[in-house]
KETI-534669 format. One record per residue: residue in three letters; x, y, z of N, C-alpha, C in turn. Coordinates in nm, 4 decimals. Example, Ala and Ser with C-alpha at 12.3 -4.5 7.8 and 13.67 -1.06 7.14 Angstrom:
BEGIN
<'ALA', <1.3190, -0.5690, 0.7800>, <1.2300, -0.4500, 0.7800>, <1.3200, -0.3300, 0.7800>>;
<'SER', <1.2850, -0.2250, 0.7080>, <1.3670, -0.1060, 0.7140>, <1.2900, 0.0030, 0.7870>>;
***
This chain:
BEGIN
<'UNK', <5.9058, -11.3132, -1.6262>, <5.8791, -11.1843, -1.5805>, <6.0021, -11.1151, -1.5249>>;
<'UNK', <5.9482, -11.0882, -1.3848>, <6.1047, -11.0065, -1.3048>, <6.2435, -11.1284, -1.3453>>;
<'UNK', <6.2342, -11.1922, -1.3272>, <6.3581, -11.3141, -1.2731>, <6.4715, -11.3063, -1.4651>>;
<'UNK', <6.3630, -11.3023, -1.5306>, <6.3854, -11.2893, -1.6989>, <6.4750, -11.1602, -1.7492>>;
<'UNK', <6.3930, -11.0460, -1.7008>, <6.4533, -10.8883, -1.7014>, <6.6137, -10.8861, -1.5966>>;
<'UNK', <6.6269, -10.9863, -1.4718>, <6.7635, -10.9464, -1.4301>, <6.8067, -11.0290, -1.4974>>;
<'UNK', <6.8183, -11.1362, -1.5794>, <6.9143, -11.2275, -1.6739>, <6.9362, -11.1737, -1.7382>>;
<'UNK', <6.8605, -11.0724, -1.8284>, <6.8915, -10.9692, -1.9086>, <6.9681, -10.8472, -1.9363>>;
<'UNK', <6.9796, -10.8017, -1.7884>, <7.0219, -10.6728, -1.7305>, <7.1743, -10.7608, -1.6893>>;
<'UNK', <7.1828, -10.8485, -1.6132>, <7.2991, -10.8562, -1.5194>, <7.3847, -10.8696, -1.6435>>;
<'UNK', <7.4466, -10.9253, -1.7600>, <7.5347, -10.8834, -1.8733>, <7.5800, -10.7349, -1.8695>>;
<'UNK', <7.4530, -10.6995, -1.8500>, <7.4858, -10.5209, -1.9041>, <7.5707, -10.4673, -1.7676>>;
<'UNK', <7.5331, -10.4857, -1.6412>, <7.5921, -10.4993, -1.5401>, <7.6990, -10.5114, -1.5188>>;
<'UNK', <7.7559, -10.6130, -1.5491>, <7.8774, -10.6715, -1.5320>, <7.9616, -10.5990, -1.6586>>;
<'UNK', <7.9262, -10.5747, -1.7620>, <8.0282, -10.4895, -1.8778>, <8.0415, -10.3480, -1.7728>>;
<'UNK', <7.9552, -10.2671, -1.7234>, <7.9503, -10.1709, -1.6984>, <7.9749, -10.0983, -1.5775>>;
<'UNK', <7.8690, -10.1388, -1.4809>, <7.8635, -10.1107, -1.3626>, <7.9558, -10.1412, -1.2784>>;
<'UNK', <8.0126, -10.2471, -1.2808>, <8.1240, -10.3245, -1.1961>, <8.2664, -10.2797, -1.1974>>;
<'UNK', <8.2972, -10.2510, -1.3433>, <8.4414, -10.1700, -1.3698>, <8.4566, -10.0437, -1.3251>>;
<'UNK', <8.3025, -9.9814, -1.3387>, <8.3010, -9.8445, -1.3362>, <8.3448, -9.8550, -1.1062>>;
<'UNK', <8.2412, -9.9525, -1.0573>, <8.2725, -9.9208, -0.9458>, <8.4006, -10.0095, -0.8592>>;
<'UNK', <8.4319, -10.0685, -0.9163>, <8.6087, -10.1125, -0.8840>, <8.7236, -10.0104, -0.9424>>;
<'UNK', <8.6728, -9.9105, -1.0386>, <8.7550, -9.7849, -1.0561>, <8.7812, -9.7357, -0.9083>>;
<'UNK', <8.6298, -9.6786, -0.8667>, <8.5980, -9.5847, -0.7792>, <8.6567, -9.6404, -0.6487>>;
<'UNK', <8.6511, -9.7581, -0.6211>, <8.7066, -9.7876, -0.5315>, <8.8437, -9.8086, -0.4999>>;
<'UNK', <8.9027, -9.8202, -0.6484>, <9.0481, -9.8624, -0.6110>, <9.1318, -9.6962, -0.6003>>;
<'UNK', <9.0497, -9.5943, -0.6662>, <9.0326, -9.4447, -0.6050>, <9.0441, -9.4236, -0.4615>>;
<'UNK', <8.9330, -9.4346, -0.4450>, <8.9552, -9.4575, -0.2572>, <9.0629, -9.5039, -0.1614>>;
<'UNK', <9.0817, -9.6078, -0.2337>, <9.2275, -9.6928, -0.1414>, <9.3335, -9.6434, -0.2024>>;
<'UNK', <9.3339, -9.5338, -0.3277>, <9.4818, -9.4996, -0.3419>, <9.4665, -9.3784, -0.2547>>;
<'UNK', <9.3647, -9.3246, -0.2497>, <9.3672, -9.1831, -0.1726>, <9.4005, -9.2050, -0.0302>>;
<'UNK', <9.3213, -9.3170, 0.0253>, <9.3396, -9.3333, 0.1624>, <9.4899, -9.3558, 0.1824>>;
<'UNK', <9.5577, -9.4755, 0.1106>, <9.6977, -9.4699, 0.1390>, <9.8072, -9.3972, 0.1455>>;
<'UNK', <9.7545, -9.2845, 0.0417>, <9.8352, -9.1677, 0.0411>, <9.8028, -9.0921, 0.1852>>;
<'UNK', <9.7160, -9.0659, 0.2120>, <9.6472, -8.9918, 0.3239>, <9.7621, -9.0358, 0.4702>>;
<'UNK', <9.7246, -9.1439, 0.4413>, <9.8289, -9.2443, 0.5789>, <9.9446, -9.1867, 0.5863>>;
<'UNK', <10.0791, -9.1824, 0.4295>, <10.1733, -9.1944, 0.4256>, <10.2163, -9.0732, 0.3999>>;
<'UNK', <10.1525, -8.9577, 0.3706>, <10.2047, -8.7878, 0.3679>, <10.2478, -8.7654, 0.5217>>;
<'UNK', <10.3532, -8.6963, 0.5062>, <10.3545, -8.6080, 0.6651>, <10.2806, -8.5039, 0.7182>>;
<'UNK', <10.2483, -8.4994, 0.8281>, <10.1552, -8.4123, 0.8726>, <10.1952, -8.2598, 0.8326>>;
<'UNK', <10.0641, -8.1406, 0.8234>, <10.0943, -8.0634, 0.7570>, <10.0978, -7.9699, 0.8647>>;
<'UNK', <10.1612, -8.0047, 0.9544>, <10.1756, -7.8823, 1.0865>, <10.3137, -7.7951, 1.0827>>;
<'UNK', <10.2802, -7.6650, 0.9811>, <10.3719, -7.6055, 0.9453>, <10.3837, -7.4612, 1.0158>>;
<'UNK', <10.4567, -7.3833, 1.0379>, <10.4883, -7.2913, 1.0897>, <10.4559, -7.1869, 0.9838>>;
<'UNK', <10.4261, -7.1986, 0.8782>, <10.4182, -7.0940, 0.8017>, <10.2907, -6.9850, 0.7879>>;
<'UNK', <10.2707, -6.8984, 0.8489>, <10.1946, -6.8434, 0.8293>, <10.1979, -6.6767, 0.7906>>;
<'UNK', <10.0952, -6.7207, 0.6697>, <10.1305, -6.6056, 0.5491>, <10.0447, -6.4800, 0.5887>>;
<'UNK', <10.0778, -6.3907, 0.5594>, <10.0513, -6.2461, 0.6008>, <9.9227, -6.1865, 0.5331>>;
<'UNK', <9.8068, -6.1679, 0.5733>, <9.7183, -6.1543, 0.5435>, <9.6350, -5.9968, 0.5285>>;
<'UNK', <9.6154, -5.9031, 0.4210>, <9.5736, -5.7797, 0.4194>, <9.4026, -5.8050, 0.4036>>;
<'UNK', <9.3305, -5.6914, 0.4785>, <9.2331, -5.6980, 0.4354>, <9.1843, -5.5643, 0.4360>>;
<'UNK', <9.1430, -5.4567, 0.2961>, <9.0777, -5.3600, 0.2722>, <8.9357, -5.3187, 0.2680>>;
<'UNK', <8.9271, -5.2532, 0.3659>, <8.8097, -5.2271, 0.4317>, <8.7562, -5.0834, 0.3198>>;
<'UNK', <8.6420, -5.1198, 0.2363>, <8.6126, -4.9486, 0.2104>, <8.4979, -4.9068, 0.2634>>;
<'UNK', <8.5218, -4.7570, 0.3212>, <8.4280, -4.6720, 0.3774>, <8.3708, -4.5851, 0.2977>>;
<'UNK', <8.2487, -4.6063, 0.2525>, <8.1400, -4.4984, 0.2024>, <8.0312, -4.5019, 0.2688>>;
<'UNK', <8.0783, -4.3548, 0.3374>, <7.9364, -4.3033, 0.4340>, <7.9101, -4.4154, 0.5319>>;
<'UNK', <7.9926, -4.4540, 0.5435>, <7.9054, -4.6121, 0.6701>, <7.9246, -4.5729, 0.8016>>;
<'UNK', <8.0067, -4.4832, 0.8557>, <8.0340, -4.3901, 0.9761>, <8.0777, -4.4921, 1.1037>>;
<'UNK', <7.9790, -4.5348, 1.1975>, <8.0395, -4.6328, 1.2865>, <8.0168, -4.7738, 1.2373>>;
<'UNK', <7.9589, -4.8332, 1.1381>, <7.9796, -4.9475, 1.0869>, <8.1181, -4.9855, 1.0579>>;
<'UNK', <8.2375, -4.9038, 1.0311>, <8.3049, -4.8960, 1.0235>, <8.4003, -4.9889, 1.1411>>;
<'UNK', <8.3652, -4.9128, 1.2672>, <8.4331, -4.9641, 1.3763>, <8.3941, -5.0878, 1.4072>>;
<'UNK', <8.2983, -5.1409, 1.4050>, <8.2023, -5.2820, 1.4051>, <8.2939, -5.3804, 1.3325>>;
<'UNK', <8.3342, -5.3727, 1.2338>, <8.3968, -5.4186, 1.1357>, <8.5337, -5.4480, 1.1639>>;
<'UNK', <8.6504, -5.3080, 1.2014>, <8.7765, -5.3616, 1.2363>, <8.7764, -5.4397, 1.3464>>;
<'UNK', <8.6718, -5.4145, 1.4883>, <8.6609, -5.4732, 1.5873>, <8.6418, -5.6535, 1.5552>>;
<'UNK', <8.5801, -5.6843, 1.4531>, <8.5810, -5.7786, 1.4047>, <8.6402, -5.8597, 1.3552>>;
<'UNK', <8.7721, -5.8072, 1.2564>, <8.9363, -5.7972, 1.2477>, <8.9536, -5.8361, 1.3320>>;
<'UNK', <8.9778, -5.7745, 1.4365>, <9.0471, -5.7788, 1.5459>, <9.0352, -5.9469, 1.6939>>;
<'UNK', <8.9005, -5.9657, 1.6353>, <8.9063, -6.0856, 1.6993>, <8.9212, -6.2158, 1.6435>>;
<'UNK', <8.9188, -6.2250, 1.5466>, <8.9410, -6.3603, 1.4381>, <9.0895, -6.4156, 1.4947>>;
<'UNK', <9.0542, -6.5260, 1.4482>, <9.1632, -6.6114, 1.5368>, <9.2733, -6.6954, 1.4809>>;
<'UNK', <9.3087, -6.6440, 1.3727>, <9.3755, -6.6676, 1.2752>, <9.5376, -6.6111, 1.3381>>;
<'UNK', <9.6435, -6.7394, 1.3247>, <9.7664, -6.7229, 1.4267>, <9.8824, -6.6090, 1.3439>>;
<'UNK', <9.8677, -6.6047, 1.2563>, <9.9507, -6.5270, 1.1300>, <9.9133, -6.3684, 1.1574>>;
<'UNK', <9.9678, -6.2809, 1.1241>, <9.9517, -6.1552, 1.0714>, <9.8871, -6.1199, 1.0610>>;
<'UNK', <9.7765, -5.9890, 1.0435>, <9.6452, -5.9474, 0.9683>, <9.6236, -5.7862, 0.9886>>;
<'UNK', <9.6540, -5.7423, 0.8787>, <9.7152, -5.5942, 0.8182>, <9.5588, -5.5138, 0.7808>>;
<'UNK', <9.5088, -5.4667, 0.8384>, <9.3975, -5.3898, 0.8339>, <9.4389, -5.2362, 0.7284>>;
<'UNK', <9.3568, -5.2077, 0.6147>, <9.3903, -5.1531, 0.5726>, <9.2122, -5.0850, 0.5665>>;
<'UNK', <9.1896, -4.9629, 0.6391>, <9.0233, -4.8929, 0.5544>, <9.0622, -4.7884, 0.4648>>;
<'UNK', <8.9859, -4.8064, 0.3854>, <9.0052, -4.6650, 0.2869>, <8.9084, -4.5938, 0.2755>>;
<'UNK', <8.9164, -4.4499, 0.2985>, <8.8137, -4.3473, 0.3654>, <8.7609, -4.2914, 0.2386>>;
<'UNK', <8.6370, -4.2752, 0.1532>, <8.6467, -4.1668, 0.0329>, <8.6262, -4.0545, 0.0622>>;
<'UNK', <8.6413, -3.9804, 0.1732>, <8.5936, -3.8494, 0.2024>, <8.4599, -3.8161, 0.2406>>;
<'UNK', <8.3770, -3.8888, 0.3045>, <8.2718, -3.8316, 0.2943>, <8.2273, -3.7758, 0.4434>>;
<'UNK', <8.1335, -3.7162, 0.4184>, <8.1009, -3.6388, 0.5601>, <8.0376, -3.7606, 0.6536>>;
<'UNK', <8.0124, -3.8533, 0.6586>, <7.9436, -3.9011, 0.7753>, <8.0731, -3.9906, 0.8214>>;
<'UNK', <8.1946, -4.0026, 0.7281>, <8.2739, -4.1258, 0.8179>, <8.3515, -4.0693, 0.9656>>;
***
């Protein structure tokens, strides 16, 4: 019965399953080692960031929005740009 079906199966097992997951693992331990041995990525660089705001008819939603800009906490730059289409309620 059961005991018959894993004598059967464990062949197929072992061609298959086993390589496939000693791949995956030896994946893991190359990633992890790399992980260890990179230098930390505490870089000074911080890139300058635009963000275009468009206004149609949204009037004080508008201000909600740069105010929102304005508090993000991001250490770099951040270039507020709205673009108005003319309309009567902005």
């Amino acid at each position: 019965g059961l005991s018959r079906l894993f004598y059967m199966l464990f062949p197929l097992f072992l061609m298959f399953e086993l390589p496939l997951m000693i791949l995956v693992m030896l994946g893991v331990l190359r990633w992890f080692t790399r992980r260890r041995s990179q230098v930390p990525r505490n870089s000074l660089y911080r890139p300058r960031v635009s963000c275009i705001i468009t206004c149609y008819s949204e009037g004080m939603d508008v201000q909600t929005t740069l105010l929102s800009l304005c508090e993000q906490t991001y250490q770099g730059h951040i270039e507020m740009i709205p673009v108005v289409d003319g309309a009567t309620m902005n």
